[in-house]
C-alpha positions as CSV (number, residue, x, y, z in Angstrom):
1,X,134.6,57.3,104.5
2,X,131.1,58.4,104.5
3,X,130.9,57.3,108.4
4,X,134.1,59.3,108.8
5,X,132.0,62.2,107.5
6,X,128.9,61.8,109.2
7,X,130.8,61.9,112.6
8,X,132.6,65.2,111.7
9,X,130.7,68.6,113.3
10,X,129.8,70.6,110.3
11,X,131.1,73.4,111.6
12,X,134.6,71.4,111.3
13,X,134.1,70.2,107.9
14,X,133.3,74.0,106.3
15,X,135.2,76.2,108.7
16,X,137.5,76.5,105.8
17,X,135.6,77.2,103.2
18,X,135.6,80.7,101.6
19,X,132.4,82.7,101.6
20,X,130.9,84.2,99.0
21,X,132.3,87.8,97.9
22,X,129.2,89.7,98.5
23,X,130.8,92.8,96.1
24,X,131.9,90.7,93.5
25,X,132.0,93.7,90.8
26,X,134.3,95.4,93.5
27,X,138.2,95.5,92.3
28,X,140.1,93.8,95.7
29,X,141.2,97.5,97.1
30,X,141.3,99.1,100.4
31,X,137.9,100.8,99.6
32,X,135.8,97.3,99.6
33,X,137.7,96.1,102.4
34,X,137.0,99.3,104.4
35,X,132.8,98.7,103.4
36,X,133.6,94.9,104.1
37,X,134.8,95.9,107.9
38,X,132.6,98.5,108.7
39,X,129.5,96.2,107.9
40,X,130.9,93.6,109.5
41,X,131.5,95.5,112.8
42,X,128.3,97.0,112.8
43,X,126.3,93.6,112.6
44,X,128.7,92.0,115.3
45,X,126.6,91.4,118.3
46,X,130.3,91.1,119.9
47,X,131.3,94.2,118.5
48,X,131.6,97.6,120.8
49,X,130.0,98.9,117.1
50,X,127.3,96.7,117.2
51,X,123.9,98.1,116.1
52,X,120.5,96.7,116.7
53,X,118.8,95.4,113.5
54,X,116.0,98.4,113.8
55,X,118.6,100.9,113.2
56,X,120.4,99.8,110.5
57,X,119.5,102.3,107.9
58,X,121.3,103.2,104.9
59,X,120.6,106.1,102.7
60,X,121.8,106.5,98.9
61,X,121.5,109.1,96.0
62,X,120.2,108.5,93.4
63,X,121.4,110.8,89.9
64,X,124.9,109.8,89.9
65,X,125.2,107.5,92.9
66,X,123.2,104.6,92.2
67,X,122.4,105.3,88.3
68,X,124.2,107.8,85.5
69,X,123.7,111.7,85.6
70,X,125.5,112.8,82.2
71,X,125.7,114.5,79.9
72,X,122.2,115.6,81.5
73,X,119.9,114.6,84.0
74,X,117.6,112.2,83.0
75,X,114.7,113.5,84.3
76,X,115.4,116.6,82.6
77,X,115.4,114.4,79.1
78,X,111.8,113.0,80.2
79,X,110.5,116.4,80.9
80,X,112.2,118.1,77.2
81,X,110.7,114.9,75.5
82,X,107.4,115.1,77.0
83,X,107.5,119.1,76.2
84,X,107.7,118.2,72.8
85,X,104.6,116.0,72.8
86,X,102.8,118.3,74.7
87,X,103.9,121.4,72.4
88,X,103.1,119.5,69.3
89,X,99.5,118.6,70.3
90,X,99.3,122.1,71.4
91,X,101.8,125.2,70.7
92,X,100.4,127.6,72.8
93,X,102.1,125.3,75.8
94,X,105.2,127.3,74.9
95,X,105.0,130.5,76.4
96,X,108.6,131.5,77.3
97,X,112.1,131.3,75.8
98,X,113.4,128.9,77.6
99,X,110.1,126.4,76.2
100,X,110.9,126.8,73.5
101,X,114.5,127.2,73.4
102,X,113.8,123.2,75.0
103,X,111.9,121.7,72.1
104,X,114.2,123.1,70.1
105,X,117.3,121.1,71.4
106,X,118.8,124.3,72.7
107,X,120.4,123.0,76.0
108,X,123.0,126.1,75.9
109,X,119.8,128.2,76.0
110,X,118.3,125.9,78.4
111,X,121.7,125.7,80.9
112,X,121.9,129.5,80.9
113,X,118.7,129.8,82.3
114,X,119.8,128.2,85.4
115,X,117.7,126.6,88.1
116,X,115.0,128.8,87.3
117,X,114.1,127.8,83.8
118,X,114.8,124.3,84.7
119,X,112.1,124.2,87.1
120,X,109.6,126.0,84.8
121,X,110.0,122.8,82.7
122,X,110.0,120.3,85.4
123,X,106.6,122.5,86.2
124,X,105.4,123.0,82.9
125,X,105.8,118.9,82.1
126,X,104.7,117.6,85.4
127,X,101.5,119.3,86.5
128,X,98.1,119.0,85.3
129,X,97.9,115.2,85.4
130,X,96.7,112.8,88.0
131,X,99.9,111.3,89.8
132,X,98.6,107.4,87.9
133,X,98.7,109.5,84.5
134,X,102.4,110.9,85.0
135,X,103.5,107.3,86.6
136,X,102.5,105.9,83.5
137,X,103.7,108.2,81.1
138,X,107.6,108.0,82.4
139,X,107.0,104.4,82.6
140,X,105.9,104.5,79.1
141,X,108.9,106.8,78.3
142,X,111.7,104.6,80.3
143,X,110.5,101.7,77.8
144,X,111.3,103.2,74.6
145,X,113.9,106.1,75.1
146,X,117.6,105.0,74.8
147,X,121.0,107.2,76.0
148,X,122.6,109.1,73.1
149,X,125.7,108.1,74.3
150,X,125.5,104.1,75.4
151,X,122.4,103.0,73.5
152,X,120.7,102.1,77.1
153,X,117.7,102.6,78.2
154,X,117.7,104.8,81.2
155,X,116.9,102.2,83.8
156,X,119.5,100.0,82.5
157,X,122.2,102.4,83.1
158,X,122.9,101.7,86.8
159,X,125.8,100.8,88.7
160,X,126.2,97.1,89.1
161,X,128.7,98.1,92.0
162,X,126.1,99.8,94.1
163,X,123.7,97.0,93.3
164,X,125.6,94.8,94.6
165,X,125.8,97.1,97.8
166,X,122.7,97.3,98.2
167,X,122.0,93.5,98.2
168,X,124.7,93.3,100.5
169,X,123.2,95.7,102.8
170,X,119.8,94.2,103.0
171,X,121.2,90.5,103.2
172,X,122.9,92.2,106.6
173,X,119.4,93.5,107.8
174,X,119.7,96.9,106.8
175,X,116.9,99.4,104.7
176,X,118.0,101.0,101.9
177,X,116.6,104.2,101.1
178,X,116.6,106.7,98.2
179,X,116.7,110.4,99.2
180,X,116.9,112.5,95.8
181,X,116.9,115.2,94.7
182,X,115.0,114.1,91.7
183,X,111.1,113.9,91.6
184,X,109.7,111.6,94.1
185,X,107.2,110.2,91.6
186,X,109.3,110.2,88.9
187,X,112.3,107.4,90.9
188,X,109.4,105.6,92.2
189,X,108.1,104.4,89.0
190,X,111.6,102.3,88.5
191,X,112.8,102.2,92.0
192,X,112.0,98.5,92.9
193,X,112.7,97.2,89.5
194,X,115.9,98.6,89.5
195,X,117.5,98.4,92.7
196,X,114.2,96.6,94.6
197,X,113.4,99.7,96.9
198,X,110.1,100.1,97.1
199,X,108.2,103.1,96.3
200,X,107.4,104.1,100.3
201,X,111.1,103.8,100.9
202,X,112.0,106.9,98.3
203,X,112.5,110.1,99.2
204,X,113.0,113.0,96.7
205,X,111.9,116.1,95.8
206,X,108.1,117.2,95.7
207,X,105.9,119.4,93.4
208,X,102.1,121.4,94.5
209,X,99.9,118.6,94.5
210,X,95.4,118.7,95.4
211,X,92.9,116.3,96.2
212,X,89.9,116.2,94.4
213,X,87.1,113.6,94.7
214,X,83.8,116.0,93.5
215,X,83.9,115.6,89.4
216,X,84.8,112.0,89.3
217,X,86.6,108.9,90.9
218,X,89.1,110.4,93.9
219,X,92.4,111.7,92.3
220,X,95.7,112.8,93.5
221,X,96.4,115.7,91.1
222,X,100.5,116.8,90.3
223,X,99.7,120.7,90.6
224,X,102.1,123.7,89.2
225,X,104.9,125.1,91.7
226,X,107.1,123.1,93.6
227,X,106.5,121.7,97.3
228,X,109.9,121.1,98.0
229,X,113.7,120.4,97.1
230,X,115.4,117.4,98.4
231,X,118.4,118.6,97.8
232,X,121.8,120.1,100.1
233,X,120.1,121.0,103.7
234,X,116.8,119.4,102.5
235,X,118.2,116.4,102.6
236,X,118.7,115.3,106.6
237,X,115.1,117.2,106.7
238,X,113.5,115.3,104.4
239,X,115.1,111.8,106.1
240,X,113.9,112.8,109.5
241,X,110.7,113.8,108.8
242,X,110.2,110.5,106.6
243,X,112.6,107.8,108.7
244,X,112.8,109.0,111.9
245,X,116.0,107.7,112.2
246,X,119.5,109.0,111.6
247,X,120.9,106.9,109.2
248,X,124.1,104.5,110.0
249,X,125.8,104.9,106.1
250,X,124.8,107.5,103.4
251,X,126.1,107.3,100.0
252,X,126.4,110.4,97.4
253,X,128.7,111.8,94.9
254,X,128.1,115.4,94.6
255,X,128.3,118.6,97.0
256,X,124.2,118.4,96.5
257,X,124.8,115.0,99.4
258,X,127.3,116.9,101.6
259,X,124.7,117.9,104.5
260,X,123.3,114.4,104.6
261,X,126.8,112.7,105.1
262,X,127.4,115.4,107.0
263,X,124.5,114.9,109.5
264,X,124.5,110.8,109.6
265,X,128.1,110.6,110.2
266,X,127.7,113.5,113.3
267,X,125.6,110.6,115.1
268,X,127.0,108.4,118.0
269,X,128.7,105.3,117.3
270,X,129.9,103.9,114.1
271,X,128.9,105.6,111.2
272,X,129.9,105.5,107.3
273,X,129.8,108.3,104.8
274,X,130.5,107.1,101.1
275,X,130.6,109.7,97.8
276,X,131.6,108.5,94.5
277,X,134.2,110.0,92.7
278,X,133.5,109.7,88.8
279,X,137.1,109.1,87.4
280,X,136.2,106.8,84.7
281,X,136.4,108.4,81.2
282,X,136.8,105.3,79.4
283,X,133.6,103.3,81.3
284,X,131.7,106.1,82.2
285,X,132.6,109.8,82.1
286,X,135.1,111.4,84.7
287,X,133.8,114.8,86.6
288,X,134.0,116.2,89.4
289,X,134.9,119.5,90.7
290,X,133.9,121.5,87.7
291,X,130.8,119.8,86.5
292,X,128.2,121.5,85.9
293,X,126.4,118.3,86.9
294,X,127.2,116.2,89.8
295,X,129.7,118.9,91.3
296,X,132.4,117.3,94.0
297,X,134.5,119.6,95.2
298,X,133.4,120.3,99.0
299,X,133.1,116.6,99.5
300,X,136.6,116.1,98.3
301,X,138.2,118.6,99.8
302,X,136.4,117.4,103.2
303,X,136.2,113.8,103.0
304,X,139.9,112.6,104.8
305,X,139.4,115.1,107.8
306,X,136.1,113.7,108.1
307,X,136.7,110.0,107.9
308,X,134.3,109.7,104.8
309,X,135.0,106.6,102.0
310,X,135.8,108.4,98.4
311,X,135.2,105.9,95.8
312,X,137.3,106.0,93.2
313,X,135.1,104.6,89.9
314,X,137.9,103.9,87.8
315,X,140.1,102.1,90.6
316,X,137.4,100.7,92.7
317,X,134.9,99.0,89.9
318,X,135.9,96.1,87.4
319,X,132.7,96.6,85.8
320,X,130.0,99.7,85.7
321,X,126.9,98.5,83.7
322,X,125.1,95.1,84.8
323,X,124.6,94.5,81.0
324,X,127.6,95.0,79.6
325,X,131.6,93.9,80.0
């Protein structure tokens, strides 16, 4: 018998065997097989979609797309946390209403101030630090704070679904980047401990930032004022300017990732644009349209004229969290 073996091609003996589901965490619906397909056309050398390993890039989102958004953003929880620290060591830090409406836990305050007085706290709590300093005070802050609602800690509340995408991806010779509108520095702290991108393959947004070298050891300082917003139309800009390559799939879930699904699926040959839909109450939280986070409405109303994959979260995922269920 074990002759018998020996003599059979091993390409005989295993053609039969089933590979290994790369989404595992994936209910068996039309949208995996649809991701299933498209990757496997794409890395076809037969295939009239074929694309050369070089270009295979793939672009995700990060606040709602590869980790949670709600009930706030949790960059925004960093910043009111460290605005309390900063305000208790010295008061004087708070020097408008919407400071102090902040460390007072005032989030209607805070919401009705709108883009503008969410940026004078990202400002007020990011700035006047070396870029090392602020790394290590998120990192220092990822360790200990937990999600009111879960009991998570921040990092641990991403989706095992796009995890799994994203191995699958790379195991099919693709990079996978982050393009964010959240603080560059602040996703590259956790980026390649979470979903193993490396910090030089993130790209978000930016604040005022110096160089100075003449008082003491060379320094990268995080200034007051924001550079820029990698966010909507900044988006294809900022993945340009960094990549230099139009991506092959981009994944988001809100309106705020319209223009860069919009922009890598307007490239020749096969392309993939992905949003998630959050319809999962029970898991997760279900929003959409009218959130004032994580807004879909565009995307949804767009997506079947454009040929763009809308992933349903309660339908698509057997599981959300890689630590739990």
């Amino acid at each position: 018998m074990r002759a018998l073996l020996i003599s059979i091609p091993l390409t005989i003996l295993f053609a039969s065997a089933p590979l290994a589901d790369p989404l595992p965490s994936w209910t068996d619906t039309a949208t995996k097989d649809r991701i299933i397909a498209f990757v496997e056309g794409i890395t076809d050398p037969d295939s009239p979609d074929y694309v050369t390993p070089a270009a295979r890039i793939a672009t995700f989102d990060n606040d709602g797309t590869l980790w949670a958004e709600q009930p706030v953003y949790f960059q925004l929880l960093f910043a009111i946390d460290r605005l309390k620290e900063m305000a208790a060591a010295d008061p004087g830090v708070l020097t408008s209403d919407v400071l102090r409406a902040a460390v007072e836990g005032d989030m209607e305050t805070v919401a009705a101030s709108g883009t503008e007085g969410l940026l004078e706290i990202v400002s007020t709590t990011h700035s006047g630090l070396t870029v090392d300093e602020f790394q290590a005070a998120v990192r220092s802050w990822l360790d200990t704070a937990r999600h009111s609602g879960t009991g998570l800690a921040y990092d641990q509340m991403v989706y095992q679904p796009m995890l799994e995408l994203l191995t699958y991806l790379r195991d099919e010779g693709f990079r996978t980047y982050i393009a964010s509108g959240g603080g560059l520095h602040f996703i590259r702290v956790f980026s390649e401990s979470a979903y193993n991108i490396p910090p030089e393959q993130v790209i978000g947004s930016i604040g005022n930032g110096s160089y100075s070298a003449g008082d003491g050891p060379p320094r990268v300082m995080k200034d007051p004022g924001l550079f820029f917003i990698d966010d909507k139309a900044g988006k294809p800009i900022a993945i340009e300017a960094r990549i230099g390559r139009r991506p092959v799939i981009a994944v988001g879930n809100s309106d705020g990732d319209f223009q860069m699904l919009e922009w890598t699926t307007a490239g020749e040959g096969a392309r993939l644009g992905i949003l998630l839909h959050h319809t999962d109450s029970e898991r997760e939280y279900a929003y959409g349209r009218e959130s004032h986070i994580g807004q879909l409405a565009r995307g949804l109303d767009e997506a079947a004229s454009r040929g763009w994959l809308v992933i349903d979260m309660a339908r698509d995922w057997e599981r959300i969290w890689p630590s739990r269920e």
